[in-house]
C-alpha positions in Angstrom: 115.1 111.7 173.2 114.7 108.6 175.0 112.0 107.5 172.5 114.0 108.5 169.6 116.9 106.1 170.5 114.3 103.1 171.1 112.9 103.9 167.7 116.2 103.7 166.3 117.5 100.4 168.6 114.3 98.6 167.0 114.7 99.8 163.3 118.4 98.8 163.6 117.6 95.3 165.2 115.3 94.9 162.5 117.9 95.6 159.4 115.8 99.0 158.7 117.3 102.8 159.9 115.1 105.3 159.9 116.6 107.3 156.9 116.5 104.5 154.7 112.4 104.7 155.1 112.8 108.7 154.7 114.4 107.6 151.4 111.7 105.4 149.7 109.3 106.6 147.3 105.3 106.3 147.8 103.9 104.5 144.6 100.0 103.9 144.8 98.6 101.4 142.9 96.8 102.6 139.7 93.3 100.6 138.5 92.1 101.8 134.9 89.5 100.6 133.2 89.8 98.5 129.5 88.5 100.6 126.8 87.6 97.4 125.1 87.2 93.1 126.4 90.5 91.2 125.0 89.4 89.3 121.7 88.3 86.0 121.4 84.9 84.2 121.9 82.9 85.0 125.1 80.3 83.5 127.5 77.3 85.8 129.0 76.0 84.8 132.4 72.5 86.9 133.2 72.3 87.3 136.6 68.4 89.1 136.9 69.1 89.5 140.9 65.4 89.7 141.3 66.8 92.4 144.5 67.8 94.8 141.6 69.4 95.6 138.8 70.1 93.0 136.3 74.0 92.1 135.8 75.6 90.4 132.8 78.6 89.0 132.8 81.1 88.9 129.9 83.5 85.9 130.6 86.2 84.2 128.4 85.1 81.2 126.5 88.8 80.0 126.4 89.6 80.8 129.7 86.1 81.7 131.7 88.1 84.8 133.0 85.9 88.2 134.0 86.1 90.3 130.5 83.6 92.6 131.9 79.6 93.4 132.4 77.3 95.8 132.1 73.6 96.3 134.0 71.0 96.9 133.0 66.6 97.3 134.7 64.8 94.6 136.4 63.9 91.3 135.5 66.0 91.6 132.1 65.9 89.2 129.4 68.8 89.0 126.5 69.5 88.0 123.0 72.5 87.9 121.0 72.7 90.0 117.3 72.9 87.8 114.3 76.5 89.4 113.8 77.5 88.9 117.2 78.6 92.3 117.9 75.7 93.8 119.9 73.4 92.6 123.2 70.4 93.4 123.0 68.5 93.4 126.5 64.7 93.8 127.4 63.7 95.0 131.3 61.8 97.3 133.3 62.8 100.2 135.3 60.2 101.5 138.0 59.7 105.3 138.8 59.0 104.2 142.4 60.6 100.9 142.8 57.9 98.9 144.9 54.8 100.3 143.2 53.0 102.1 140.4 54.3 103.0 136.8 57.7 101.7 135.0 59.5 102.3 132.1 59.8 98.8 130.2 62.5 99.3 127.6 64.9 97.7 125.0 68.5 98.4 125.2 71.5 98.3 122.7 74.8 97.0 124.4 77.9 97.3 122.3 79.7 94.0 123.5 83.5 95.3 122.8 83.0 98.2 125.1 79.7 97.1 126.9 78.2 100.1 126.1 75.0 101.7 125.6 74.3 102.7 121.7 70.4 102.6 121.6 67.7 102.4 123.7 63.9 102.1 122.7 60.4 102.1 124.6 58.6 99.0 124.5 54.9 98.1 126.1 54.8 98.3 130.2 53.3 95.0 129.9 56.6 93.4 129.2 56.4 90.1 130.9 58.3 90.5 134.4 59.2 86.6 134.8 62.4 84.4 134.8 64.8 84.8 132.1 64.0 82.2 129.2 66.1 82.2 125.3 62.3 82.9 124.1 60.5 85.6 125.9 62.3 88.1 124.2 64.0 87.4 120.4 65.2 89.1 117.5 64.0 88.9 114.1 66.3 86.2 111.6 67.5 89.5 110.4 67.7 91.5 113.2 65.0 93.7 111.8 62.6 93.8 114.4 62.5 92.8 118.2 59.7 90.1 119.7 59.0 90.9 123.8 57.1 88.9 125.6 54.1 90.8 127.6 51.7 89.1 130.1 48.9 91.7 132.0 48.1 88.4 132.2 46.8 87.8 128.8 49.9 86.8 126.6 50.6 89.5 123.5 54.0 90.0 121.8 55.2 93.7 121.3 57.2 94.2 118.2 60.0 96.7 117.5 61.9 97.8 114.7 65.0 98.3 115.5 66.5 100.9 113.0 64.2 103.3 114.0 63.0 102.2 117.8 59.4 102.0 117.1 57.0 100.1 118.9 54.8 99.2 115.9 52.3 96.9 117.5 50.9 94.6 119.7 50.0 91.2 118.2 47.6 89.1 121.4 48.8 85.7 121.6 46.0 84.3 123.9 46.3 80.7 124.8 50.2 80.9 123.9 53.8 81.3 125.1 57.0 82.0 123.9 58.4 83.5 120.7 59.6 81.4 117.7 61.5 83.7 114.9 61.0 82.2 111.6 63.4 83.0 108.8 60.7 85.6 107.6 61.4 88.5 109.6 57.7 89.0 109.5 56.9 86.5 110.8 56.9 84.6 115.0 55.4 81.4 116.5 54.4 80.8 119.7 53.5 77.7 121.6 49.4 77.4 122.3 48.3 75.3 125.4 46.0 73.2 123.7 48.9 71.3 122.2 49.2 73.5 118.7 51.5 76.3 117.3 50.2 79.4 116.1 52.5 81.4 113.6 51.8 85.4 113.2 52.1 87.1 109.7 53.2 90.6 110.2 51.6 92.7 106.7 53.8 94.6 104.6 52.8 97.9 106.2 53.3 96.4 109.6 50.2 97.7 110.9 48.2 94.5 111.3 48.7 90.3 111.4 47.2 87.2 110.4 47.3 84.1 113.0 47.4 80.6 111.5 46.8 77.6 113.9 48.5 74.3 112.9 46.9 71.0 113.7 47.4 69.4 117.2 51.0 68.9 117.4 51.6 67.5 121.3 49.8 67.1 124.5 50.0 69.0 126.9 49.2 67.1 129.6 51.0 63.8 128.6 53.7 65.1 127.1 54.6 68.6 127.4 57.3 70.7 126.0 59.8 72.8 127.1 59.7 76.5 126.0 63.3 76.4 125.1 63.9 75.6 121.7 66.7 75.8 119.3 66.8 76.3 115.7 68.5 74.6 112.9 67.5 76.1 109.3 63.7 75.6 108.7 63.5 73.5 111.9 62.8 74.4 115.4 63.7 71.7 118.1 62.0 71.1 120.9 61.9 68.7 124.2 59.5 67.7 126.2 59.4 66.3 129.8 59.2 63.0 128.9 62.7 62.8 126.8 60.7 63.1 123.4 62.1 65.1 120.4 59.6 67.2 118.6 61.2 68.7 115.1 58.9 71.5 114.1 59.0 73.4 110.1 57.9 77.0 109.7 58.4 77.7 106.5 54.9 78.2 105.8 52.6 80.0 107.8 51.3 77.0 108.8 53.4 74.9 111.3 54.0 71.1 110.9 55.4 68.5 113.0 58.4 67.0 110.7 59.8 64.2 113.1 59.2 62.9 116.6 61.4 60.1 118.4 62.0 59.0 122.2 66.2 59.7 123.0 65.4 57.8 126.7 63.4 55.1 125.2 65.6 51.7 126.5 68.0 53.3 128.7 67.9 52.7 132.3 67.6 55.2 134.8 64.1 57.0 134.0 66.1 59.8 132.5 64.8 63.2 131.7 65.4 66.3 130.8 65.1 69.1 133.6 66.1 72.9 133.9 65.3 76.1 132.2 67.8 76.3 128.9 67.7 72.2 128.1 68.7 72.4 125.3 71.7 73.7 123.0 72.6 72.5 119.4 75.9 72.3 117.8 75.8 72.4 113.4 78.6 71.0 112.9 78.6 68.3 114.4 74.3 67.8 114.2 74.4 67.1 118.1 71.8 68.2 120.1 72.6 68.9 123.7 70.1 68.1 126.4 70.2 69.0 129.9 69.6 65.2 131.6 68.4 64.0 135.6 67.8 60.5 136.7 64.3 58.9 138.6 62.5 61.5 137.0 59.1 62.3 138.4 55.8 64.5 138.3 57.5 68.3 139.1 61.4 66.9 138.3 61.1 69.3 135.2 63.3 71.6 136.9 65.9 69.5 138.6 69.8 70.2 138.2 71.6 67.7 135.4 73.7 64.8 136.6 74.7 64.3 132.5 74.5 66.2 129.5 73.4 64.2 126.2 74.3 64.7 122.8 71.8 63.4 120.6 72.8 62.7 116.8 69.9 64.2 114.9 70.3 62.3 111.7 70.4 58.8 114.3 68.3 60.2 116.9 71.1 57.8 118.7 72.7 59.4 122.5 76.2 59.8 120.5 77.4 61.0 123.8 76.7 61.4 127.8 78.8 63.7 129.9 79.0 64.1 133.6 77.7 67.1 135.0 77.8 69.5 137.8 73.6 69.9 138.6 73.8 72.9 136.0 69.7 74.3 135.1 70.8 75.5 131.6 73.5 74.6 129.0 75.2 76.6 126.1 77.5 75.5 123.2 79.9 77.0 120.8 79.2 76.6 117.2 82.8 75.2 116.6 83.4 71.8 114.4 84.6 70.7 118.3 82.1 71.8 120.4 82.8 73.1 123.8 80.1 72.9 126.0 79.1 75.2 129.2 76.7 74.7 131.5 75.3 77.1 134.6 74.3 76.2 137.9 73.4 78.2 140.7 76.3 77.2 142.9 76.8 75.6 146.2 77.1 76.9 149.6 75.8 80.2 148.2 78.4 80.7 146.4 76.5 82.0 143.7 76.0 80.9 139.8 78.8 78.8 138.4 79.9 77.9 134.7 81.5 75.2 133.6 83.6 74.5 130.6 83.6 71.2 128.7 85.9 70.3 125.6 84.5 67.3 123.5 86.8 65.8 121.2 87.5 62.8 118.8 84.6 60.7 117.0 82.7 59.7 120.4 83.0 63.4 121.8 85.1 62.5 124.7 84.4 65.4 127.3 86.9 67.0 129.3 86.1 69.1 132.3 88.4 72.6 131.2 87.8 75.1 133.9 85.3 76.8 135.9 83.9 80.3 137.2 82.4 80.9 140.0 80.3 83.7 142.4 78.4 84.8 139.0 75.3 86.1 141.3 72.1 85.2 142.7 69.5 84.1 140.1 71.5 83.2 137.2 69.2 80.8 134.8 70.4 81.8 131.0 73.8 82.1 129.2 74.4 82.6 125.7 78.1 82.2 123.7 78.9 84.0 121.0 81.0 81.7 118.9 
């Protein structure tokens, strides 16, 4: 009794009475699930863990909000669909996670739901290395799908994609990367003795033809980057020293179109450095590039302390933006670009985007938001707009 009047001394002193509590109803807090992302343009941050699975992020590109994610097997790598409605991922998933066989596969992600729709075998010997925007590509038409494979002689597997067969394996030996030309038939890859050698796919896609170009760089003096970006006929590439390399593919043959220094005459020994340099915007013909000051032998890698935007018709820096030490770079397709770059955080903090708005005739950048705790090897992102 005694107890009962104490609890009802302290409810009282504390404007509550023990009724009133009898009196209110329970409402637990409900969390659903989105059946689909809001709309607008989005921002995917690959996070290959290299501890497990591999995590994508789906964030806003207006806002950099969380839309959602989806995971996928180890050491994934990612491309976008020409429409933009589907991810397409390539990783491997082990029977017995430290040792022996594994499944290597490619997977169908429906971006509005982050779903699974497909899923198709590919070779074992699917490259198990860093993601890069050109170990794994789809075909100009999104008819077949280039992986990269390493056992460790380099060979491509190719997939078509409206059926899921692996129709072959094309050796690439001396050569890296995969190049899509606007024949879907048709891949380059990058060869170490400073050439390019393009792969003809035949009609039945049962065999190839290889066709070495002429010595295009060197790649001891002046080597490239593996991460390219395409305008039309033309690849672009970079290479450590802060030269532009414009490359045709038309033919099987490849040529060297152009070459010009972007650095040449600015102070700083600037460079490039990072693993996705370089992003290109159409509409306005600028070239981004991922930039570090006092560059030096092994630099190659560094964070950016500035983003460039090279005119490609001037081969002029039309613009130089201040940057958070981010190792690879994105842009939106837009008439204003909007530029976003990844780094891999502070304080282990995990990876972090950030968002840039350039506006007005010298591309003024503003700094317009940031995400953050995006996991714990992030090194590609891709935008869909």
């Amino acid at each position: 009794m005694k107890k009962m009047l104490l609890c009802l001394s302290v409810l009282t002193a504390l404007g509550y009475t023990c009724a009133s509590q009898a009196d209110e109803t329970f409402r637990p807090e409900r969390i659903g699930v989105e059946k689909t992302i809001k709309p607008g343009p989005n921002v995917f941050v690959m996070d290959q863990s290299w501890s497990g699975a591999t995590n994508i992020t789906f964030l806003s590109g207006d806002t950099l909000q969380t839309q959602g994610s989806l995971s996928t097997g180890l050491i994934a790598q990612m491309d976008l669909s020409a429409d933009r409605k589907s991810l397409y991922t390539a990783s491997v998933y082990p029977k017995r996670i430290v040792w022996g066989p594994a499944d290597a596969v490619v997977q169908k992600f429906d971006i509005q739901t982050a779903a699974l729709n497909k899923e198709m075998e590919t070779s074992p010997k699917m490259a198990q290395v860093s993601a890069n925007i050109n170990t794994f590509k789809l075909s100009r038409n999104n008819l077949y799908a280039f992986v990269q494979n390493a056992t460790p002689a380099a060979s491509v597997s190719v997939i078509e994609l409206s059926t899921g067969k692996n129709l072959l394996e094309v050796p690439t030996p001396g050569c890296w990367a995969i190049y899509p030309s606007a024949d879907d038939k048709r891949f380059s890859s990058l060869c170490g003795d400073g050439t390019v050698t393009s792969y003809q796919l035949s009609d039945d896609l049962k065999s190839y033809t290889a066709t070495k170009s002429d010595k295009i760089f060197d790649a001891v003096k002046d080597p490239l980057f593996i991460s390219a970006q395409r305008d039309g006929k033309n690849t672009y590439f970079t290479s450590f020293n802060g030269n532009i390399y414009v490359l045709d593919d038309q033919n099987a043959k490849v040529t060297l179109v152009n070459k010009f220094s972007y650095t040449q005459g600015i102070k700083g020994h600037w460079a490039p450095g990072g693993f996705e340099v370089l992003a290109f915007n159409k509409p306005s013909n600028l070239l981004f590039v991922a930039m570090h000051p006092g560059a030096h032998e092994g630099s190659h890698k560094d964070g950016a302390k500035e983003v460039w935007g090279i005119n490609m018709s001037t081969h002029k820096v039309a613009t130089r933006i201040k940057v958070k030490d981010p190792i690879s770079i994105a842009v939106s397709g837009t008439p204003s670009p909007v530029l976003f770059t990844l780094s891999e955080g502070e304080n282990n903090e995990g990876g972090t985007v950030e968002r840039y708005t350039l506006t007005g005739p010298h591309f003024t950048a503003r700094h317009a938001g940031e995400a953050k705790g995006l996991g714990t090897f992030n090194q590609i992102l891709m935008v869909d707009y």
